[in-house]
TIGUPA-449443 format. One line per field, with one value per residue (C-alpha): residue in three letters; x, y, z. Coordinates in nm, 2 decimals. Each point is the difference from the previous one (the first is absolute). Last residue first. Example, Ala and Ser with C-alpha at 12.3 -4.5 7.8 and 13.67 -1.06 7.14 Angstrom:
2
rest [Ser	Ala]
px [1.37	-0.14]
py [-0.11	-0.34]
pz [0.71	0.07]
END
This chain:
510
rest [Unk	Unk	Unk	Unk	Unk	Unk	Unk	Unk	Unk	Unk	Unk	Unk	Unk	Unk	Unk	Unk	Unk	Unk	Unk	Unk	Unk	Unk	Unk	Unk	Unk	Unk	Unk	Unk	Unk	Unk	Unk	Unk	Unk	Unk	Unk	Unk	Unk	Unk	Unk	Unk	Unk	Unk	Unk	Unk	Unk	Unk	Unk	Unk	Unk	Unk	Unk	Unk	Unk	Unk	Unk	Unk	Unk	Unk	Unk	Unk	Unk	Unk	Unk	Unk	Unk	Unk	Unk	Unk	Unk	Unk	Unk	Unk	Unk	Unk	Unk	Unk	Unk	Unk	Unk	Unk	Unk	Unk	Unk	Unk	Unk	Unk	Unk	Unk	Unk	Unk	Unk	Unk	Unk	Unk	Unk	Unk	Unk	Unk	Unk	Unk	Unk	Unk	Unk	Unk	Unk	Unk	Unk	Unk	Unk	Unk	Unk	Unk	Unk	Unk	Unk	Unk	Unk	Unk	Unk	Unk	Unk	Unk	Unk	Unk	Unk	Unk	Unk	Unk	Unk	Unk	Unk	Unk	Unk	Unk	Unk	Unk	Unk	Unk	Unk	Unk	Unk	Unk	Unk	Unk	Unk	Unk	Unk	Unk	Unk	Unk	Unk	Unk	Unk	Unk	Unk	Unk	Unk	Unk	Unk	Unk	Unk	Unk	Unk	Unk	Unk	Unk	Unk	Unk	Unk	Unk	Unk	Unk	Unk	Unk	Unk	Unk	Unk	Unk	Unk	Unk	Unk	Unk	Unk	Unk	Unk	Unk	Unk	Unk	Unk	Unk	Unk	Unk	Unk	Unk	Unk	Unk	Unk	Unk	Unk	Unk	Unk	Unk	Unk	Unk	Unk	Unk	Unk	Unk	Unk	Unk	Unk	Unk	Unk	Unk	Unk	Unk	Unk	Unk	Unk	Unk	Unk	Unk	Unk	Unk	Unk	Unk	Unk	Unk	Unk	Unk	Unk	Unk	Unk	Unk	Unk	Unk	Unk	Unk	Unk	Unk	Unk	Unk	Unk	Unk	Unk	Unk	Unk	Unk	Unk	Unk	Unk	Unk	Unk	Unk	Unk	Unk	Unk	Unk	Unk	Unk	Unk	Unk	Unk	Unk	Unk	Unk	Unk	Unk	Unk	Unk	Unk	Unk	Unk	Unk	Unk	Unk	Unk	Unk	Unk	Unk	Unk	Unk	Unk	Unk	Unk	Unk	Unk	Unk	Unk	Unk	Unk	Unk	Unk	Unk	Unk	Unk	Unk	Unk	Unk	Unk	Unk	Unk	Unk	Unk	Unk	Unk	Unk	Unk	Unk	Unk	Unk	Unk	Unk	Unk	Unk	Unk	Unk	Unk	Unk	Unk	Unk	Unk	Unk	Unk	Unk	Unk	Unk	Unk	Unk	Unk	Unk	Unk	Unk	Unk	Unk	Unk	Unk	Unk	Unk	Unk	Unk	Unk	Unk	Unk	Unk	Unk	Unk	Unk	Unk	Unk	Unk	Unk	Unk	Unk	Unk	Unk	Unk	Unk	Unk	Unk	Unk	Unk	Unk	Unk	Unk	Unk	Unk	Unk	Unk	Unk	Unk	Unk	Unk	Unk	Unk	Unk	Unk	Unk	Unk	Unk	Unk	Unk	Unk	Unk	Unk	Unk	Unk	Unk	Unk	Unk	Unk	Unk	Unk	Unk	Unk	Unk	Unk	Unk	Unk	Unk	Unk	Unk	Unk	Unk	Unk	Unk	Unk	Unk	Unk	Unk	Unk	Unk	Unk	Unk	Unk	Unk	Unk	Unk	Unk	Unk	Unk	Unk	Unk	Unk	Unk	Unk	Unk	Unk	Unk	Unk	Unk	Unk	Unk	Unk	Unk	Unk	Unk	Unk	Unk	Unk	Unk	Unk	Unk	Unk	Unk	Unk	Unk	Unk	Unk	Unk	Unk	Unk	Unk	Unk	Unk	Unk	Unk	Unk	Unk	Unk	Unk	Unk	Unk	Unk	Unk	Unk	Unk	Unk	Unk	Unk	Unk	Unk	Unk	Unk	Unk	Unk	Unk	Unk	Unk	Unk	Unk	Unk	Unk	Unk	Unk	Unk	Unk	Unk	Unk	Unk	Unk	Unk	Unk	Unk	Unk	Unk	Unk	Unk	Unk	Unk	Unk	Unk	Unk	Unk	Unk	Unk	Unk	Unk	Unk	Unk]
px [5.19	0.29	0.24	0.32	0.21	0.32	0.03	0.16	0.32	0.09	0.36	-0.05	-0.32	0.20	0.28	-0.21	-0.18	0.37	0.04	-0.29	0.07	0.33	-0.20	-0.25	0.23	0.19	-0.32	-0.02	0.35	-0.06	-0.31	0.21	0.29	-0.29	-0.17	0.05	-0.31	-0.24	0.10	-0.10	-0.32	-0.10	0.14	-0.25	0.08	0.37	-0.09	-0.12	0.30	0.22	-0.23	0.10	0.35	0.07	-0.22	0.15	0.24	-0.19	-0.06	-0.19	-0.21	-0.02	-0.12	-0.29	-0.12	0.03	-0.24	0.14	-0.06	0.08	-0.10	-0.06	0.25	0.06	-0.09	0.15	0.33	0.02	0.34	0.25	0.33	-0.11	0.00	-0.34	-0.03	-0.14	-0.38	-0.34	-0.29	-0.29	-0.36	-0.15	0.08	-0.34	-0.06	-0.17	-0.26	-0.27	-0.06	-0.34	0.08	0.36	0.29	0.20	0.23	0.07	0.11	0.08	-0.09	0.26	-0.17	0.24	0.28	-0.02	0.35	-0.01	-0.26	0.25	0.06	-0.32	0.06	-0.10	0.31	0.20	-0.23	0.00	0.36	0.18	0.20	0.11	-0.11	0.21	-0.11	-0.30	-0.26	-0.06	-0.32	-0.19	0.18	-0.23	-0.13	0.17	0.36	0.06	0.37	-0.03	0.15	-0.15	-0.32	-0.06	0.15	-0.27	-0.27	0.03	0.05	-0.34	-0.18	0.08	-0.20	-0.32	-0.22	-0.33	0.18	0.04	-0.06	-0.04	-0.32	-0.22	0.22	0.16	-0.14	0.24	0.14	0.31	0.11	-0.32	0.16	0.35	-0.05	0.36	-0.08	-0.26	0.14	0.28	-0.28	-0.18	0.27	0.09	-0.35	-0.24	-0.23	-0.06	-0.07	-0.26	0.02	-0.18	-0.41	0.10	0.16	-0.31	-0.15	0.18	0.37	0.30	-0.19	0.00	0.35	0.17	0.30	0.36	0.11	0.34	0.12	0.23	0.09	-0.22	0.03	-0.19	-0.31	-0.13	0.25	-0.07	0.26	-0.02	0.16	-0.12	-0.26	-0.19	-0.15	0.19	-0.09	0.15	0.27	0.19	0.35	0.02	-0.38	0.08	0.34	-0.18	-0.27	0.25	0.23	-0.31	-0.12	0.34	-0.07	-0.18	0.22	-0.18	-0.37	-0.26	-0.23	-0.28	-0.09	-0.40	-0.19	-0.28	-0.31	0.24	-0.06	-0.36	-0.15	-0.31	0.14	0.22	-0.29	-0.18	0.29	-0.10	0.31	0.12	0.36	0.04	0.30	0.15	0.03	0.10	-0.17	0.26	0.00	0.16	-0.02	0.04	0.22	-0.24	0.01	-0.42	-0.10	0.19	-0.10	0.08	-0.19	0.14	-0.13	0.09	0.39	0.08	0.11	0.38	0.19	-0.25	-0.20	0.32	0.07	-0.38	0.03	0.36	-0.16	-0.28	0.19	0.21	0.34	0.25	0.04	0.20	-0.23	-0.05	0.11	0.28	0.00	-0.16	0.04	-0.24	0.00	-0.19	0.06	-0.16	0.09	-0.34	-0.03	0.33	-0.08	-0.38	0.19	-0.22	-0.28	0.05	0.03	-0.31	-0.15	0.19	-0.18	-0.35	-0.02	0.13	-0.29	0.08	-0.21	0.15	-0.23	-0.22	-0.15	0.30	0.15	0.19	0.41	0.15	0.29	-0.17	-0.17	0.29	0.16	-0.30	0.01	0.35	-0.06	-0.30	0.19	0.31	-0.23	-0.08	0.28	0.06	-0.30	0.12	0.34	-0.16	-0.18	0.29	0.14	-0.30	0.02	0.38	-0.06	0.06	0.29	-0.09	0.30	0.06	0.13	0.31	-0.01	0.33	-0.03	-0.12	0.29	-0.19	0.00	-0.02	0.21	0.28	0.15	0.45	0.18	0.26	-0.17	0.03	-0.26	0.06	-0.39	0.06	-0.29	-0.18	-0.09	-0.36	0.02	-0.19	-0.30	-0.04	0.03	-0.23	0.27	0.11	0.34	0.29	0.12	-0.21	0.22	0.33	-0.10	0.01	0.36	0.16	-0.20	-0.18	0.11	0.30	0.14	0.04	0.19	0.17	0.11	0.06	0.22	0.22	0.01	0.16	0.28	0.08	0.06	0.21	0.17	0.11	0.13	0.19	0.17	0.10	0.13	0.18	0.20	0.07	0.20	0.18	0.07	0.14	0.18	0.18	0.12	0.13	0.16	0.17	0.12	0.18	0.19	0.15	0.13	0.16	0.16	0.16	-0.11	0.16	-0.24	-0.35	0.22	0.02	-0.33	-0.18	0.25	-0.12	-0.37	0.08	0.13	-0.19	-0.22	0.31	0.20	-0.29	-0.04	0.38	-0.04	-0.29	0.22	0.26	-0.20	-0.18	0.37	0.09	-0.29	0.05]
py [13.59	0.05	0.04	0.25	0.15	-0.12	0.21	-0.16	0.26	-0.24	-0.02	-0.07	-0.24	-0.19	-0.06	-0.10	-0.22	-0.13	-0.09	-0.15	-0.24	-0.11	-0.02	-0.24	-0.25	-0.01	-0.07	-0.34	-0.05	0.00	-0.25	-0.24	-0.01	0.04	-0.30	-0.19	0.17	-0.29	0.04	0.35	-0.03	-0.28	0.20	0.30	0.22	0.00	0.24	0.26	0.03	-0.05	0.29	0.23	-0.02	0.03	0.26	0.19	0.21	0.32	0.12	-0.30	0.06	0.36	-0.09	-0.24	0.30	0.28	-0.15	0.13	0.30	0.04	-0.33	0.06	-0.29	-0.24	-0.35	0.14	-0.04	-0.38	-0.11	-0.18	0.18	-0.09	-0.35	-0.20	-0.32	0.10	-0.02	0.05	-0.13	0.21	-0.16	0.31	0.33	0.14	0.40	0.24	0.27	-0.28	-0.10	-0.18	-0.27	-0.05	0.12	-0.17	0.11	-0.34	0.14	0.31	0.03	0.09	0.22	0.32	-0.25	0.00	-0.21	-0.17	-0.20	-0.30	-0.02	-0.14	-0.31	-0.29	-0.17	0.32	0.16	-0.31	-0.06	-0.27	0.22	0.25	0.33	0.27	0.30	0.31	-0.18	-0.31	-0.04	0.01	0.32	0.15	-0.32	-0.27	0.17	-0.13	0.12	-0.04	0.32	0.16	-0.17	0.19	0.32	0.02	-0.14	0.25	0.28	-0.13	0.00	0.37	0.11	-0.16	-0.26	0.10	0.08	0.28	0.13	0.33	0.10	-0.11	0.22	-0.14	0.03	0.13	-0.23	0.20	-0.18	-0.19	0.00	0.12	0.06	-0.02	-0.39	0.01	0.09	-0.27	-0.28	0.09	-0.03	-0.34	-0.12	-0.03	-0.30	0.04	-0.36	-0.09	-0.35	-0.26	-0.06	-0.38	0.08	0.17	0.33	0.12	-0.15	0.19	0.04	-0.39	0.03	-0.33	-0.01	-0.10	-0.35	-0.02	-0.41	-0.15	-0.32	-0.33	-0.20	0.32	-0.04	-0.28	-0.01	0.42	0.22	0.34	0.35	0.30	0.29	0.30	0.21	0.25	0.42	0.11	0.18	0.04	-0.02	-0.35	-0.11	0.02	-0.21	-0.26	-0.05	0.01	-0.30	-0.17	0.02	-0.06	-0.39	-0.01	-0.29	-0.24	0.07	0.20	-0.10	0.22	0.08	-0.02	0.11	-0.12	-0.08	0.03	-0.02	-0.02	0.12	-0.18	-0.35	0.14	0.13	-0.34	-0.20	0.13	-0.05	0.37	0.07	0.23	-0.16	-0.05	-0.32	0.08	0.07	-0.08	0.20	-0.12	0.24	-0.09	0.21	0.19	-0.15	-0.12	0.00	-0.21	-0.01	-0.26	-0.04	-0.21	-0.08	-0.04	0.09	0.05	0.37	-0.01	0.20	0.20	0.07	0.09	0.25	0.16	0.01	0.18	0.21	0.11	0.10	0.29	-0.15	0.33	0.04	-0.35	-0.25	0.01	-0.18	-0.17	-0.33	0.06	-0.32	-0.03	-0.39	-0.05	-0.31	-0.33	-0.20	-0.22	0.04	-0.17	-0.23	-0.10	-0.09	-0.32	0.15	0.36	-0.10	-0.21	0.27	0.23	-0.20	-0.01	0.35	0.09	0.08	0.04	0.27	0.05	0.27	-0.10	0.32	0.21	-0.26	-0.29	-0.11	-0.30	0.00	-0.02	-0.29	-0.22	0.16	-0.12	-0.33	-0.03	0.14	-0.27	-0.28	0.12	0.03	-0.38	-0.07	0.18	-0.16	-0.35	0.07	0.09	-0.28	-0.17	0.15	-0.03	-0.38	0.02	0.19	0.36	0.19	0.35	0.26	0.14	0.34	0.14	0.41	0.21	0.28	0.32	0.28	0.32	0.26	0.36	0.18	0.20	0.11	0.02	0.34	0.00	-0.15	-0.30	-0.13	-0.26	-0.03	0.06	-0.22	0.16	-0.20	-0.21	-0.25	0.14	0.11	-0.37	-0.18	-0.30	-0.28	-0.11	-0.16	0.21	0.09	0.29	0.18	-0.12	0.21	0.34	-0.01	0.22	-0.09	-0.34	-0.21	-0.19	0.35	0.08	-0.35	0.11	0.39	-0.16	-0.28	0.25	0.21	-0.27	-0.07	0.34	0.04	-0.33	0.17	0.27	-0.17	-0.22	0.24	0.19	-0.33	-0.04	0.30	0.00	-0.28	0.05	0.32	-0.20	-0.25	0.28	0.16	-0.35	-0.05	0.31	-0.03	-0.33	0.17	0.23	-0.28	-0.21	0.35	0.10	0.29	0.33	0.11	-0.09	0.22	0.27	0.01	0.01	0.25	0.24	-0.07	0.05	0.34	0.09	0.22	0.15	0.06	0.18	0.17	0.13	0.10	0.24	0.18	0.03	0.20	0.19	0.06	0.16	0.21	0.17]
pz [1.86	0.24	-0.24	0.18	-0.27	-0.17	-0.33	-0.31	-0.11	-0.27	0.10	0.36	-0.01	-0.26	0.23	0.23	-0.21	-0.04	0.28	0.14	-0.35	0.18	0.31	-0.16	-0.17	0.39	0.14	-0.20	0.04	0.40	-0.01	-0.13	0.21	0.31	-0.10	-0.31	-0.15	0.09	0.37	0.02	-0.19	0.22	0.30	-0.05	0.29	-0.14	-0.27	0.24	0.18	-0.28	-0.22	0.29	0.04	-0.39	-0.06	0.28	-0.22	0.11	-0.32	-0.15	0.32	-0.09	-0.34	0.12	0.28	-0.26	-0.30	-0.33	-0.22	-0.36	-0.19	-0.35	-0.13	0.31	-0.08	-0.34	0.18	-0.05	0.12	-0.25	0.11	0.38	-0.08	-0.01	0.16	0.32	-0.23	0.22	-0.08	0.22	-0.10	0.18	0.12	0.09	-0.06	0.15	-0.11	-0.07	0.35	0.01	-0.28	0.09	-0.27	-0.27	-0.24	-0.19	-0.32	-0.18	-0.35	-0.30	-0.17	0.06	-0.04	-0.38	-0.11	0.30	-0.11	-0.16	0.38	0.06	-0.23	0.23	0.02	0.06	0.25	0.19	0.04	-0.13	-0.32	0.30	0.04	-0.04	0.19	0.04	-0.32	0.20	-0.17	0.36	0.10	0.28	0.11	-0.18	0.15	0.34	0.04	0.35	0.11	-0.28	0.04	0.38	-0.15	-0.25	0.15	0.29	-0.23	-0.20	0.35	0.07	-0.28	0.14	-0.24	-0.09	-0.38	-0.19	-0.28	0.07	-0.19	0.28	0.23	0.32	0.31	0.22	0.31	0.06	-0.32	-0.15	-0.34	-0.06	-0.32	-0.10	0.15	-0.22	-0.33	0.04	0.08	-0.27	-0.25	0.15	-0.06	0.30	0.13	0.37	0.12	0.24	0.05	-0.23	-0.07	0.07	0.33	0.11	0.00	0.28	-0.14	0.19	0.29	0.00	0.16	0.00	0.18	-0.24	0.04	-0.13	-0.08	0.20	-0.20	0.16	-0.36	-0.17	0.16	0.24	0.33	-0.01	0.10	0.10	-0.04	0.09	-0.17	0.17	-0.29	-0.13	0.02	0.31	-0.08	0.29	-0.17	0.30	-0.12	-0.35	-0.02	0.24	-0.26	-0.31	0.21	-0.01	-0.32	-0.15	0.06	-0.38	-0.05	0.24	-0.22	0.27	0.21	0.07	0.39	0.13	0.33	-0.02	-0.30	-0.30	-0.35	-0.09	0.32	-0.01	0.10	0.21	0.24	-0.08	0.14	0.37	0.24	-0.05	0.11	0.29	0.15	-0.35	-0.24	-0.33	-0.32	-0.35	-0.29	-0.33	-0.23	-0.35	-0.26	-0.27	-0.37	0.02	0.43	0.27	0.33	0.27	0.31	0.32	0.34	0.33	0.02	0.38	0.06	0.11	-0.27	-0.17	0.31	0.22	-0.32	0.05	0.37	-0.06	-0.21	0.17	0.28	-0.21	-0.14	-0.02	0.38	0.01	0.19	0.39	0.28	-0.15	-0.15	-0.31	-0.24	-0.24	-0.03	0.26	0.22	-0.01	0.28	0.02	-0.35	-0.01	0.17	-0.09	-0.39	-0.11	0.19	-0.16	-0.34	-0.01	0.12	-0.23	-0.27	0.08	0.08	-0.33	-0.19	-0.40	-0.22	-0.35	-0.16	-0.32	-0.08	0.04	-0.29	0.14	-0.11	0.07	0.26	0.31	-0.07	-0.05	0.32	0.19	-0.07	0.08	0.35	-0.01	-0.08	0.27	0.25	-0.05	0.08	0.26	0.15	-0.06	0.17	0.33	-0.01	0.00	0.26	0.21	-0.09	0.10	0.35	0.00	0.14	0.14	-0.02	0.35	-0.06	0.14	-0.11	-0.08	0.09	-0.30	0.05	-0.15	-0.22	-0.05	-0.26	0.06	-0.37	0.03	0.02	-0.23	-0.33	-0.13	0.23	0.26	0.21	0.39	0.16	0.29	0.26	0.07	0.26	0.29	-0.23	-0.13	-0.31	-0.02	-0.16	-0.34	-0.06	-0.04	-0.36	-0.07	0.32	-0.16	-0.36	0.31	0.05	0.28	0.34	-0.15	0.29	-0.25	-0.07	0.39	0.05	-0.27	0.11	0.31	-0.12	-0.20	0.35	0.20	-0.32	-0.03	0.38	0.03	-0.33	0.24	0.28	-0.22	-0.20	0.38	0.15	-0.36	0.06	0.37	-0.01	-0.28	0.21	0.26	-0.20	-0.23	0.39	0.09	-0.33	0.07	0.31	-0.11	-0.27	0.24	0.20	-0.24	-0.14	0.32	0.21	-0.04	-0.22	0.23	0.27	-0.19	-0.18	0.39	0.13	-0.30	0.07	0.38	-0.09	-0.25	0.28	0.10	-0.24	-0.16	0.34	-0.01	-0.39	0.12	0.27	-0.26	-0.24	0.29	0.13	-0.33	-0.08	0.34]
END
């Protein structure tokens, strides 16, 4: 039985090699002239068949390379290409979603748009108009020289600097009527809404900052403190009568205070606050004036006269505290669960919760002339102020040391205003000042859980980018990324720090 299924599968081997076997046979009894043709034709065919196949699929390549740039030129992958198109009224069928590139896998979505481009009829004047033209400018030039000369002496509270602009943005606005005519905001929010972080009244503060006509400007200088310059801007509701800013002694509307061009950390600090839901900056962007600072975007940072209720010249209310003071206070805990503190406390009318705030605000920042105004926490360099001034020589009895520039309004005492916010993303993470967080043992839940979700990135982009002066004056999206990546590397180790010092994250509603 074994034997005929051995044989019986032999006979359908045979079989099925058969024509195989006749195949080879006949191809060897052929001569050699004839063998060797056979198989140059076979070599041809699959020649053939080899470079149809490459050029099929480098066709394919090629086709999807000039979609993915014909997509990159609209805007789809690369948002610095959407700054780059001229200005136009975005609309709601227009607006995509822009893919930002991160480093990391999954890439930040922020909103944008794709602005059209506009054909716009330019008006040609005639050569007298033309030459008036020129005579205006002209003389706008004088009286933007002027001006700069007066800004730069100095004036007592007394003697406060009190220019009216209307005069000059008229002639302004007839020797530009074009673009005024096509004058777009530059707060750029081209979807419905603004991101969840920025309330309403601070994208109608920023809009004010950036677009507001400039009617008037005050400059305030008193003995060694730095001047403010505070400019009132045009609004809706803007008061007509002089006499109402005549009795106000600083600002009779709605008011924004220039700032010096390398103080630009205000407005990355006001976007950092309002994404860790803070709350506690003033609204601040980026403008340019034609008469300060050779047109460099200066921060302008909204005025808050809440700040000063008896008067700019009286001062702000500032909470004056030594460092010892501010130690036993926050082990205090004063006004926790809103309990009245003792007399015999020593402590102050500000909440405990505030001082965590501060503290984890400046750390990321490294804004140390509050908390650490000697720079007694790291090693400062020979130009910084502390140095030149001699503070640091103090660090020998810290417990004196004062704090400076803790600020709060007039009619809410129990929290605190983050003012006058400098910034340094020069500092290496071996050289960090960790005294901004010495007696800190609890800190605010929602700003550490977005450090925690690794969104930081995603979300300061998309509220960066609503400010395109900034944007642009920070070398655009290149730019704007090393700035967040100082901050994450600092996000990490806070974290780190949270972890080894066992610092409590608890909700801070107060």
């Amino acid at each position: 039985m074994i034997i005929s299924l051995v044989l019986m599968g032999k006979s359908r081997f045979h079989w099925l090699c058969f024509p195989f076997l006749r195949l080879t046979g006949s191809f060897r009894r052929c001569p050699l002239s004839k063998r060797t043709l056979i198989i140059g034709i076979i070599c041809v065919i699959y020649l053939f068949f080899v470079v149809s196949e490459l050029g099929y699929s480098q066709q394919n390549q090629e086709r999807r390379t000039d979609k993915d740039k014909y997509r990159h030129t609209r805007g789809l992958y690369n948002l610095e290409t959407s700054d780059a198109l001229p200005d136009s009224v975005p609309t709601r069928s227009n607006v995509v979603y822009i893919t930002l590139k991160t480093k990391r896998l999954k890439p930040a979505n922020i909103r944008g748009t794709i602005r059209p481009k506009l054909r716009r009829k330019l008006r040609r004047n005639n050569t007298a108009s033309s030459a008036f033209t020129q005579n205006k400018l002209s003389t706008l030039e004088q009286d933007t020289g002027q001006i700069k000369s007066n800004f730069e002496r100095n004036t007592s509270w007394g003697e406060t600097l009190n220019v009216d602009y209307k005069s000059l943005d008229s002639i302004h606005n007839s020797n530009f009527a074009e673009q005024a005519d096509s004058h777009i905001s530059s707060i750029r929010i081209y979807s419905q809404r603004a991101p969840p972080w920025l309330s309403s009244q601070d994208v109608k503060a920023m809009r004010f900052l950036a677009d507001a006509k400039v009617l008037r400007i005050k400059e305030v200088s008193h003995a060694d403190s730095p001047s403010l310059l505070i400019f009132q801007g045009e609004t809706s509701d803007s008061v007509s009568d002089q006499r109402l800013t005549e009795r106000i002694d600083v600002c009779g509307g709605q008011c924004g205070v220039i700032n010096s061009p390398v103080d630009n950390t205000e407005v990355f600090a006001f976007h950092l606050d309002r994404v860790l839901g803070l709350n506690r900056t003033l609204p601040a962007v980026s403008r340019k004036f034609s008469f300060l600072h050779d047109g460099q975007p200066c921060p302008v940072v909204s005025w808050d006269a809440s700040l000063y209720p008896e008067g700019l010249a009286a001062g702000s209310y500032t909470l004056r505290l030594t460092w010892g003071e501010y130690q036993s206070s926050l082990k205090q805990r004063c006004w926790h669960k809103n309990i009245s503190p003792k007399p015999d406390s020593g402590c102050s009318t500000v909440h405990h919760y505030e001082w965590s705030k501060l503290a984890l605000f400046d750390f990321l920042l490294q804004i140390h002339h509050r908390l650490d105004q000697s720079c007694c926490g790291f090693r400062p360099r020979q130009e910084d102020l502390c140095v030149e001034l001699g503070r640091h020589a103090g660090c020998v009895d810290q417990n004196n040391i004062q704090l400076a520039n803790i600020v709060h309004r007039g009619h809410d005492p129990r929290h605190l205003v983050f003012t006058n916010n400098k910034g340094f993303f020069d500092r290496n993470e071996d050289n960090l000042d960790f005294r901004l967080l010495e007696g800190i043992k609890e800190l605010p839940e929602q700003a550490v859980s977005v450090l925690r979700s690794r969104k930081l990135r995603e979300k300061l982009l998309q509220s960066l980018f609503l400010d395109q002066t900034y944007w642009e004056s920070q070398g655009g999206r290149q730019g704007i990324d090393k700035l967040i990546d100082v901050i994450e590397r600092r996000v990490r180790v806070l974290l780190t720090y949270i972890n080894a010092h066992g610092i409590k994250v608890i909700t801070m509603n107060a």
